[in-house]
DRENVEX-746537 format. One record per residue: residue in one letter; y, x negated, z of N, C-alpha, C, O in turn. Coordinates in steps of 0.001 Angstrom, whole numbers, plus 500000, padded with zeros to 6 digits. Each point is the difference from the previous one (the first is absolute). Example, Ala and Ser with C-alpha at 12.3 -4.5 7.8 and 13.67 -1.06 7.14 Angstrom:
! residues 2
A494310486810507800501190500890500000501200499100500000499981498964500665
S501069501386498615501190499180500060501090500770500730501108499491500169
This chain:
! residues 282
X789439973567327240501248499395500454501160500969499798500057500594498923
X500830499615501963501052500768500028501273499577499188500659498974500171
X499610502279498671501175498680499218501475499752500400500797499293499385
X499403501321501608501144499899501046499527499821501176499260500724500667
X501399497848499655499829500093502108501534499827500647500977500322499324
X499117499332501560501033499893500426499864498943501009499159499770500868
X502327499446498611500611499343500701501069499620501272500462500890500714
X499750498195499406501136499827501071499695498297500103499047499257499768
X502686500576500836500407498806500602500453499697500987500935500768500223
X498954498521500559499910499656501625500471498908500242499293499104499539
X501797500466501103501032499172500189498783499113501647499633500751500903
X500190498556499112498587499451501241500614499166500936500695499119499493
X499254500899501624500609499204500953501170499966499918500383498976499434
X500254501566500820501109500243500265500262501858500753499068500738500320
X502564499643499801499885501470500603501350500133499266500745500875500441
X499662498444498577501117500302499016499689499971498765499006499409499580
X501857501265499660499420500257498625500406499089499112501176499733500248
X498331499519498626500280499056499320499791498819500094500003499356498951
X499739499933502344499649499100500723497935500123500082499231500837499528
X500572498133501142498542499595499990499470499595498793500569499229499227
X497892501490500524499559499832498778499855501173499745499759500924500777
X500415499091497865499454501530499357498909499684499485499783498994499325
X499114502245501101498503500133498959499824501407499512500643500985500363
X498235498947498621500110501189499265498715500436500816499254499255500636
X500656502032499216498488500695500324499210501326499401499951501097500555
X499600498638498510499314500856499045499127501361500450499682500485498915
X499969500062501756499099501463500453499530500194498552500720500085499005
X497802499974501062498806500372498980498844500314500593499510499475501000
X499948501658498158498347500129500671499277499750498670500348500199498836
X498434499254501759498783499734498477500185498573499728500564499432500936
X499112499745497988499811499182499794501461499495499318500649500577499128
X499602498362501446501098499572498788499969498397499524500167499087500809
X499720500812498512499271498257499643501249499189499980501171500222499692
X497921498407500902501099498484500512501048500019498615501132499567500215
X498602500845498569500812499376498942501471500579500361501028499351500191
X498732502438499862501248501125500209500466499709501268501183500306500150
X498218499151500910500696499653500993500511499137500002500776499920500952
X499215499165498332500843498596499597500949500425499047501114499661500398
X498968501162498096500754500855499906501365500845500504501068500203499422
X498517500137501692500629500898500663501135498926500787501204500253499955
X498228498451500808500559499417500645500854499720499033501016500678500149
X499041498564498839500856499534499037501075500940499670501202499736499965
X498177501506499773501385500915499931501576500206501087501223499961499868
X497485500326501469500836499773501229500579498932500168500938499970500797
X498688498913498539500842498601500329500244499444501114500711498995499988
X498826501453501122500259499789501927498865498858500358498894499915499465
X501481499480501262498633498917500295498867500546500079498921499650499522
X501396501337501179498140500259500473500253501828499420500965500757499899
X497405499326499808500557501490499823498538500095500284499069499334499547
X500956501991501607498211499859500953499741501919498858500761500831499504
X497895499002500599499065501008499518499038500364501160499003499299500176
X501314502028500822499014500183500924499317501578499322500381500884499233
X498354498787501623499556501032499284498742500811501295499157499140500254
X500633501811500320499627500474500761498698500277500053499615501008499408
X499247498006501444498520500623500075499553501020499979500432500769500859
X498792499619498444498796501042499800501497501306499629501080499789499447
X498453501267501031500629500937498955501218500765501157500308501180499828
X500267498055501251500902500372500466501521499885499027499794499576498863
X501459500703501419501015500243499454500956499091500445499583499601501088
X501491499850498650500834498833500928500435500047501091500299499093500777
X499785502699499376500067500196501581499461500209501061500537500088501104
X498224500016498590498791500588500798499126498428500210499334499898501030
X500683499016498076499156499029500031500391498559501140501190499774500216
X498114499648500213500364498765500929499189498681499614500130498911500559
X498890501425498240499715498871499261500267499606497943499530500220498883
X501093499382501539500932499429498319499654498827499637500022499134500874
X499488500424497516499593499055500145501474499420498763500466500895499295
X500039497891500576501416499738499560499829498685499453499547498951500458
X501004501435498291500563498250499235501121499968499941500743500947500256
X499684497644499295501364499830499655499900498618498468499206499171499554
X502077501324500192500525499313498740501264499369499579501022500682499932
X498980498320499840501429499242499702500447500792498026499355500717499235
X501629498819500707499741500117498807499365499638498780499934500514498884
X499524498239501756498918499649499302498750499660500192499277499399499206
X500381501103502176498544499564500468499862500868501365500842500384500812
X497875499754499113499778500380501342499674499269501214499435498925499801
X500819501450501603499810499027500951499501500119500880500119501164500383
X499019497949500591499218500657500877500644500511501214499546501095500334
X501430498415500472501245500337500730501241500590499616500806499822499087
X499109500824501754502082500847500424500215500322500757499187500795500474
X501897498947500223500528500692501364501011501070499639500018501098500557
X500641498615498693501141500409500095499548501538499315500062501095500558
X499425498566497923499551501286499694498664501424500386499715501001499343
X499766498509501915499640500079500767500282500873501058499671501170500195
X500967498079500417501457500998500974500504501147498892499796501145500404
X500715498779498506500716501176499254498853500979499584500378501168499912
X498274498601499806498796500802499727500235500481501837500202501209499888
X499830498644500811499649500116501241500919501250500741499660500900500768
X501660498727498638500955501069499766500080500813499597500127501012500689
X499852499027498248499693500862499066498762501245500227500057501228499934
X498890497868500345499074501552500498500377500065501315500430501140499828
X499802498658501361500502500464501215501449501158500069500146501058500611
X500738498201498502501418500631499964500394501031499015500536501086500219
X498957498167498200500376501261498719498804501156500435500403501146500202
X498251498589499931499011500394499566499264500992501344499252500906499635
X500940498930501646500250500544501071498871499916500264499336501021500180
X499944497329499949498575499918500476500112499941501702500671499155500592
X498434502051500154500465499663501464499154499218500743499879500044501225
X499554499256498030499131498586500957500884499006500477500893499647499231
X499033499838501877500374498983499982499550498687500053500367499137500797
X498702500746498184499172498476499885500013500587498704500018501229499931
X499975497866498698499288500225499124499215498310499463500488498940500393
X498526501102498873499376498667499607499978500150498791499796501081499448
X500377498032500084499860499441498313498872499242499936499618499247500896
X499765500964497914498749499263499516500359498853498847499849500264498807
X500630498469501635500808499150498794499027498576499375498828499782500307
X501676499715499139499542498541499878499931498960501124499438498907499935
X501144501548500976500049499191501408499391500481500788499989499402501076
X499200501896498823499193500619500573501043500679500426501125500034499501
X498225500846502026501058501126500577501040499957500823499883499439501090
X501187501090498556501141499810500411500327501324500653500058501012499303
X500202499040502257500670501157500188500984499792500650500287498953500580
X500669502612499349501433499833499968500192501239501251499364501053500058
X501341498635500574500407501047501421501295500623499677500707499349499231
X499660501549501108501286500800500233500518500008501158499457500725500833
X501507498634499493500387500000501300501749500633499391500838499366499359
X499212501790501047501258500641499795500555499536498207499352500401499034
X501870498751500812500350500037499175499755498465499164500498499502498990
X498147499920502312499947498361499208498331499961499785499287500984500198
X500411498215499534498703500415498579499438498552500255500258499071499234
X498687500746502275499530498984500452498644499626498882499276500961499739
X500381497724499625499017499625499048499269498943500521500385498837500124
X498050501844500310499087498924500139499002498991499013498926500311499485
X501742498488500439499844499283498962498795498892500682499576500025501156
X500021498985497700499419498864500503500980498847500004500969499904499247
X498723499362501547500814498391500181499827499536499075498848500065499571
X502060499303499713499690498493499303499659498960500668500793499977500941
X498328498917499171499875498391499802500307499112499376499276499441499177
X501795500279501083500641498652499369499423498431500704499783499921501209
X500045499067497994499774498634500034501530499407499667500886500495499303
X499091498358501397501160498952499605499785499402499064498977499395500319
X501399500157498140499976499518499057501108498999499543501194500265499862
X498115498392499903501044499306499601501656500220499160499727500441498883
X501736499422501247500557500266499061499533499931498712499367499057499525
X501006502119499827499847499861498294501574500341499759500611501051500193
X499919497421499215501439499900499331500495500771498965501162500385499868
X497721499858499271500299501376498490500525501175500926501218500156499919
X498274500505500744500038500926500870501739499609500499500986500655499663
X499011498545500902501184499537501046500985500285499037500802500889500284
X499339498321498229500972500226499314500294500935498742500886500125499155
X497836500492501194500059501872499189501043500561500736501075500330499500
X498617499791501736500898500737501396501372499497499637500887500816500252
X499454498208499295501352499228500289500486499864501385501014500403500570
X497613498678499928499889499740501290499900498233500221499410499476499055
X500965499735501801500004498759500344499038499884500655499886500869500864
X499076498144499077498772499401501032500684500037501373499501500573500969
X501643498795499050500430500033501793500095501780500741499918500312501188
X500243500429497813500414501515500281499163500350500861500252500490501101
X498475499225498338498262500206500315499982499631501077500251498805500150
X499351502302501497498738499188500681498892500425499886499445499765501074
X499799500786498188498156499681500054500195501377498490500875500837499776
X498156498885499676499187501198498705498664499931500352499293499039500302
X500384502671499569499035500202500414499447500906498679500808500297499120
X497384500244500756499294500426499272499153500979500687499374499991501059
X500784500740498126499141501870500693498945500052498647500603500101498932
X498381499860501003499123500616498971499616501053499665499485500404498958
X501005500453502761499639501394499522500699501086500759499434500455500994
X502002500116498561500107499707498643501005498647499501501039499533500466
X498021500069498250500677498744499587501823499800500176500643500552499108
X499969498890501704501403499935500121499885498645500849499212499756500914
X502039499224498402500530498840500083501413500507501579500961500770499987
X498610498571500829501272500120501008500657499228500649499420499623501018
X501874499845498776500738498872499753501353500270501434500861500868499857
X499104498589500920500480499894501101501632499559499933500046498841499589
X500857501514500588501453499002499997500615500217501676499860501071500592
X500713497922499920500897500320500854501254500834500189500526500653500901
X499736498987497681501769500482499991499738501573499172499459500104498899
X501118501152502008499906501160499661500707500073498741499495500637499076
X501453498868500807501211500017499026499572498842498340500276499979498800
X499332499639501688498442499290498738499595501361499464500165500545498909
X499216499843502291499026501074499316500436501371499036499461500565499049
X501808499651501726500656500874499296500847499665498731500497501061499623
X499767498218499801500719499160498647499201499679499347500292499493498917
X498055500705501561499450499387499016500351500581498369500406501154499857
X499425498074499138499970500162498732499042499481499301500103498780499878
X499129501629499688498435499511499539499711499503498564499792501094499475
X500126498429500001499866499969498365498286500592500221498962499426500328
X501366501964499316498726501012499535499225499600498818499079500774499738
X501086498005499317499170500125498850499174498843500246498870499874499528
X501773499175501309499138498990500942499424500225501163499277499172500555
X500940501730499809499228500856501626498712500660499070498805499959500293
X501619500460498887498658501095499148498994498223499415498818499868499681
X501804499550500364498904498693499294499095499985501171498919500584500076
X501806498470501087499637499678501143498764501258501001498986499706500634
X501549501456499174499272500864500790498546500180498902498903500075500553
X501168499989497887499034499806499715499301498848500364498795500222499885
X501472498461500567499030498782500275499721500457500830498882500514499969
X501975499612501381499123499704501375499804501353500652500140500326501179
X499423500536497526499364501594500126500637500605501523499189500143500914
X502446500245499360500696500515500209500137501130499470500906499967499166
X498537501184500944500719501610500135501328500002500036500749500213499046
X499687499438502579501782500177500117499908498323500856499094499267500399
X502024500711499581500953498769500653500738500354500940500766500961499923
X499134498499500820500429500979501668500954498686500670499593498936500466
X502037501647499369500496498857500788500426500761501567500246501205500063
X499793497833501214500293500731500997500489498928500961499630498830499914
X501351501691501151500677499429500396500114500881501695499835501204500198
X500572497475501059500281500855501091501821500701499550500986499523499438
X498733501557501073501324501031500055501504499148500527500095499215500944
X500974501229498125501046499376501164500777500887500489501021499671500604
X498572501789499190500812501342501268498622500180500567498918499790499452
X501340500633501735498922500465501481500006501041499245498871499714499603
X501456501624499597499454500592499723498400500362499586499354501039500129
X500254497461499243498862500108499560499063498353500460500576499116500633
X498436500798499056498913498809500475499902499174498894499884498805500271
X500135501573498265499887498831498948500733500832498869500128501224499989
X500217498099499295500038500215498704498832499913498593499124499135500010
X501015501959498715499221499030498970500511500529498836500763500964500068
X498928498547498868499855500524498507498883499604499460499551498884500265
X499803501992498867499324499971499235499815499930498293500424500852499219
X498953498106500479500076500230497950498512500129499593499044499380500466
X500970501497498626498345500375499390500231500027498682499449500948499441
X501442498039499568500003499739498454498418500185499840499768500741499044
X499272498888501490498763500263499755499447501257499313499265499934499015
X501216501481501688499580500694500014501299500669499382500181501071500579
X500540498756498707501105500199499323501304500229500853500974500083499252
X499398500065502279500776500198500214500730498758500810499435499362500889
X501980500391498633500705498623500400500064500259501411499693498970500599
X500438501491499783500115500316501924499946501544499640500280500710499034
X499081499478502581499852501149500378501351500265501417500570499274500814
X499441502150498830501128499998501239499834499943500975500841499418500686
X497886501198499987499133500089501690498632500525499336499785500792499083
X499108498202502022498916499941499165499121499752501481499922499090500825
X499643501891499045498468500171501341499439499306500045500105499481501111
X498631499644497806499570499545500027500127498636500077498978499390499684
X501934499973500629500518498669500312500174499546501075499896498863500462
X500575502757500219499965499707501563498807499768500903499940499523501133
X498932501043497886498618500053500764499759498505500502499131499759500837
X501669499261498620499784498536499484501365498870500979500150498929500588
X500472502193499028501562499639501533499859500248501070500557499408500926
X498454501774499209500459500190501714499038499190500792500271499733501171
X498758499906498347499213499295500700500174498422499793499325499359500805
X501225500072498540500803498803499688501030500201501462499621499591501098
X501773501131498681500329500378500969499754500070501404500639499550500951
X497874501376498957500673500123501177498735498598501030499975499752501206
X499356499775497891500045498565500582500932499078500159499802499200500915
X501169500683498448501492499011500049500672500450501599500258499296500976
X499899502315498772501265500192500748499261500556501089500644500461500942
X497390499589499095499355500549501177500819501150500588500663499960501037
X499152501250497982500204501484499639499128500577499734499162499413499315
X500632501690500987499309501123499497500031500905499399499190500530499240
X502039499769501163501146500710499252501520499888499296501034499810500641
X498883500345497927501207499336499316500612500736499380499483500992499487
X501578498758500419501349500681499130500205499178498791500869499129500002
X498372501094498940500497499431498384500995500489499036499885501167499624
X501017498154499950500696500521498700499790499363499208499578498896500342
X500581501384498016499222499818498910501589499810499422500580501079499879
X500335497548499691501278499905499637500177500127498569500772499248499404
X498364501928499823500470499600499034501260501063499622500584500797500734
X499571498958498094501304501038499710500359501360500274501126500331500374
X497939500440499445499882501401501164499108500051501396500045500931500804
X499258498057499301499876499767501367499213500909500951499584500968499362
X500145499068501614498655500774500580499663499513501278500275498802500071
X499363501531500700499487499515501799498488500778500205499544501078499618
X500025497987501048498855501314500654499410499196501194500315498842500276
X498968501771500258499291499573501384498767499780499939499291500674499253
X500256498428501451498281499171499594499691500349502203500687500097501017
X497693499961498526499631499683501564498641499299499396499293500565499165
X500402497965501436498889499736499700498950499962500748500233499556501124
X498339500844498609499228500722501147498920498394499812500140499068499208
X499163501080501521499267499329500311498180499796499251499145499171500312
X500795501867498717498877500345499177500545499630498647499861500813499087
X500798497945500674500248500128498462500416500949499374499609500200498850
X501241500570501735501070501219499234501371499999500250500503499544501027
X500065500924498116501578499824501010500580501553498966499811500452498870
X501154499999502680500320501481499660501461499144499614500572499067500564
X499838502005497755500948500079499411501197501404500550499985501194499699
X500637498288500893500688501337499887501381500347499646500943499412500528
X499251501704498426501323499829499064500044501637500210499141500746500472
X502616499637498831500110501247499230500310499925498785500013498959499344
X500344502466500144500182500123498080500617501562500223499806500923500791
X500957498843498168500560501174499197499988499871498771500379499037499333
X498850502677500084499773500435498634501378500059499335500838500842500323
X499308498476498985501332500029498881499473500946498714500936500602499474
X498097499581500077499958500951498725498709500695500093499322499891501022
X500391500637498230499005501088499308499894500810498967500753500938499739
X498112498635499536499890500889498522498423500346499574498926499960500599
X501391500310498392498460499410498966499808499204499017500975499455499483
X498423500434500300499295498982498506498933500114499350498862500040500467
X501620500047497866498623500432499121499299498715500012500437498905499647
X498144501466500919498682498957499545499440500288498799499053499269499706
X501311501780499313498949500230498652501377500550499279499972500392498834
């Protein structure tokens, strides 16, 4: 194991700096075990902080198969979009990989990511959501009213609760009591809590926010993997194919969905690298 690797941080969906989400992304060769990578995330403190690492004995720039985890600060997870896109960046842009496809080998199986100029298209799998009766704990974790609600829905994989409102402006005020959202998402085995709403500027097709107290983080700022679960919700509602999402939370984020017809739906976002360093592992 190398006792210095190097880092960087990647501002995700978005094309301004400070805004979107930030993830961390670790570069290592050899073995580095789940504990130090959970470790590491904790140091970085960023929701997601991805670990890619390059098949067989190519180099980060020469390789087009990477196999990649990710980590909250306190757990690891089988999905990410967001940190994802910034691994994706990162070897295309810092690292001067000249493919333009690369695939990841993840917990969701393979994910590949296109370069199309300066936006960073991600072929993901769909979520399946079921309609599920209201659950009121839920309703008033959110500091949300039963009337707010039209329909909650359930994804098993990946596990995420998705809770429908009319009023955009609901969605955006929400205020959550996080220590009762972290109860609730432990019962009804919720990952994140996904509230979403139709848009009220034509700029965009829906609104959402997301909370993952689960997985230690109270909301995320823009989060890939939620959309896998929106756009096809979506774009049955609004019979689309193609959507314009923003993610309202406090730094905020947009990206573009196309949903294909094979149970996949292309993510497509940009990012800018905000930092770079190293970090002692020993």
């Amino acid at each position: 194991m190398e006792a210095i690797s190097s880092f960087f941080i990647v501002d995700a969906f978005t094309d301004q700096l400070f805004t979107g989400n930030p993830a961390g992304i670790l570069l290592h060769r050899g073995d580095l075990a789940a504990e130090l990578m959970q470790l590491v995330a904790r140091e970085l403190n960023l929701s997601e902080t991805a670990f890619p690492v390059p098949q067989g004995e190519l180099s980060y720039k020469e390789a087009e198969q990477f196999e990649l985890r990710w980590f909250t600060p306190t757990t690891e997870v089988p999905l990410c979009g967001h940190a994802t896109l910034a691994t994706a960046h990162i070897i295309f842009s810092e690292l001067e990989n000249p493919s333009s496809q690369i695939t990841f080998s993840t917990l969701s199986g393979s994910l590949m990511v296109t370069r199309q100029d300066d936006l960073y298209v991600m072929d993901f799998p769909s979520g399946v959501v079921e309609t599920i009766s209201f659950q009121n704990d839920v309703i008033r974790a959110l500091g949300l009213e039963p009337n707010d609600v039209d329909e909650m829905l359930y994804c098993e994989k990946p596990n995420k609760l998705l809770i429908v409102v009319s009023d955009a402006e609901v969605t955006r005020n929400l205020q959550p009591d996080f220590p009762l959202l972290l109860q609730t998402s432990k019962k009804h085995n919720a990952g994140s809590v996904i509230v979403t709403s139709p848009s009220s500027s034509f700029d965009y097709d829906f609104i959402s926010r997301n909370f993952a107290p689960l997985h230690g983080v109270n909301e995320d700022p823009v989060t890939g993997s939620s959309h896998v679960i929106l756009g096809p919700y979506w774009q049955r509602r609004l019979d689309k194919d193609t959507l314009r999402a923003y993610q309202a939370s406090s730094r905020g984020g947009f990206m573009d969905l196309e949903v294909l017809n094979n149970g996949r739906i292309l993510l497509k976002g940009k990012a800018r690298t905000v930092a770079k360093g190293t970090i002692n592992l020993v």
